[in-house]
Each structure stands twice: as structure tokens, then as C-alpha cells.
N, C-alpha and C positions, 0 to 999 in steps of 0.2 A: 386531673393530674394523676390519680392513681389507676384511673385504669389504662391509662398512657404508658405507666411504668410496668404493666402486667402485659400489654401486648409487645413492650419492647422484651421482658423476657423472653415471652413466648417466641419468639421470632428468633433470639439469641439461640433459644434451647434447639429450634427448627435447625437454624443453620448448624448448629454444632452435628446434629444429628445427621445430616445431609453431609456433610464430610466424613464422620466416619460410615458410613453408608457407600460413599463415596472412596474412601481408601480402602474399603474392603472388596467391593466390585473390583476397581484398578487392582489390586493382587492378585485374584482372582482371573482377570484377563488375562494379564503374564503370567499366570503358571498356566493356566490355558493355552497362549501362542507356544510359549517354549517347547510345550506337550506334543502340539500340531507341527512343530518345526523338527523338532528328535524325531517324530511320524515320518515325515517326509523324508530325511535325510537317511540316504546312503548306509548299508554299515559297514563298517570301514574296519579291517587289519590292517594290522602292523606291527612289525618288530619295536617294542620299546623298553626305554630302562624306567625305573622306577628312582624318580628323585627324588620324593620325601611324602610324608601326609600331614597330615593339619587338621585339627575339630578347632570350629568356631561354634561358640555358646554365647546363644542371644538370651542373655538374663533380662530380671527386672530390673529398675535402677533402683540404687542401693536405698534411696529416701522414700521408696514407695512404704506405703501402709501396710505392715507383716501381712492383715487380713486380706489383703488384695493381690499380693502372692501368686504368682503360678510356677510350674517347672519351668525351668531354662531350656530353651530348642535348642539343641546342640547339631550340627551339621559338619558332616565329615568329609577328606577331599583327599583323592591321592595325585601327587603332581609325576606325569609320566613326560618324557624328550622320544618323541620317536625316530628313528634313523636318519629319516629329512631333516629334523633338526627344529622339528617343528616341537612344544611345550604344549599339552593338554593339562588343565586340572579337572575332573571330573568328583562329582558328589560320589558318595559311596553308601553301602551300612556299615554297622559299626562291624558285623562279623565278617563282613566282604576287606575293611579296614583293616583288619588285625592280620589278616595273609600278606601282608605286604611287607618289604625291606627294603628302604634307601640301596639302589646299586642293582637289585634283580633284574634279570633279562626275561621278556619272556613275549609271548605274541598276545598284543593288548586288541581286543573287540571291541569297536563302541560303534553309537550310533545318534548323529548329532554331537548335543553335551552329554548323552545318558552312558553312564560304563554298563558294559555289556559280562565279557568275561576277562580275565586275565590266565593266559595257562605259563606258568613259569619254564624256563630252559636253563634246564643245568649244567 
């Protein structure tokens, strides 16, 4: 009976391991394709205004263990409407982030999802 109950751990511990093993591969492929996708793709101008930006912070959940702790990933986006009418949100940095104004016009560069440059028209 006990060592019944020790290889059913083991086997428990196995598969937990195999999953996060497993969801860090899978992240791992997707920021890989998206990487190979922005590669490929076109780089594209155009006239656009700048609708707003947004930071999203992925914290820890509030119940976790102080000791267990890490910084919160914070990820910035600025949301641009280009002339077509067409809405891009593209990720940014934060010091690429802080040039920007709800309403500016300017010829936006990207390539894929990746922002490339923004040069403002006054």
C-alpha cells in the first residue's frame, strides 16, 4: 500500500512537471511564430492619428506568498486609426510610449504587429 501511494506521487509530481514544461514551450512557440510572422510581413506606412495608450501589468495574485514574489511585467500599447479607417494597437517601450498624444497626426511605420517608428506632423 505504501509504495502504491509514492508512485502515485511520483507520477502526480511527473505530470505537473510535464505541464509546466509544457506551457512554457507553447509561450515560447508563440512568441516565436508572431516573431517569424512581423519577419515576413511587409513594412507598412501610413498616415495615422493616435487614439490613446494603455500599460497592462501582469502582477502576482494578491494571495500569493510575499516570499514568492516577483516584479509585475508591465506591457505598453499605443492605439493608432490609420486613414483607411483601419485601428492598429501595437506594443511599445515605455520611452517610445511617453512621445505620444491622444489626437497627433503623424506617418506611423510598422511591420506586422511590431511598431516600427512614429514621426509626428504638425
Amino acid at each position: 500500500m505504501r509504495r502504491s501511494a509514492m508512485n502515485t506521487g511520483r507520477i502526480l509530481l511527473l505530470v505537473i512537471v510535464a505541464l509546466f514544461v509544457g506551457a512554457v514551450a507553447w509561450q515560447a512557440w508563440q512568441k516565436y511564430r508572431v516573431a517569424r510572422a512581423n519577419d515576413a510581413a511587409p513594412v507598412r506606412e501610413a498616415e495615422a492619428v493616435v487614439l490613446g495608450v494603455r500599460t497592462h501589468t501582469l502582477a502576482d495574485p494578491p494571495d500569493m506568498n510575499p516570499k514568492n514574489r516577483t516584479s509585475p511585467v508591465v506591457t505598453r500599447f499605443v492605439r493608432f486609426q490609420l486613414t483607411s479607417g483601419e485601428e492598429l494597437e501595437l506594443p511599445v517601450t515605455a520611452e517610445q510610449q511617453a512621445q505620444f498624444q491622444p489626437g497627433q497626426r503623424g506617418i506611423l511605420k510598422h511591420q506586422g504587429t511590431q511598431f516600427l517608428t512614429f514621426s509626428p506632423r504638425d
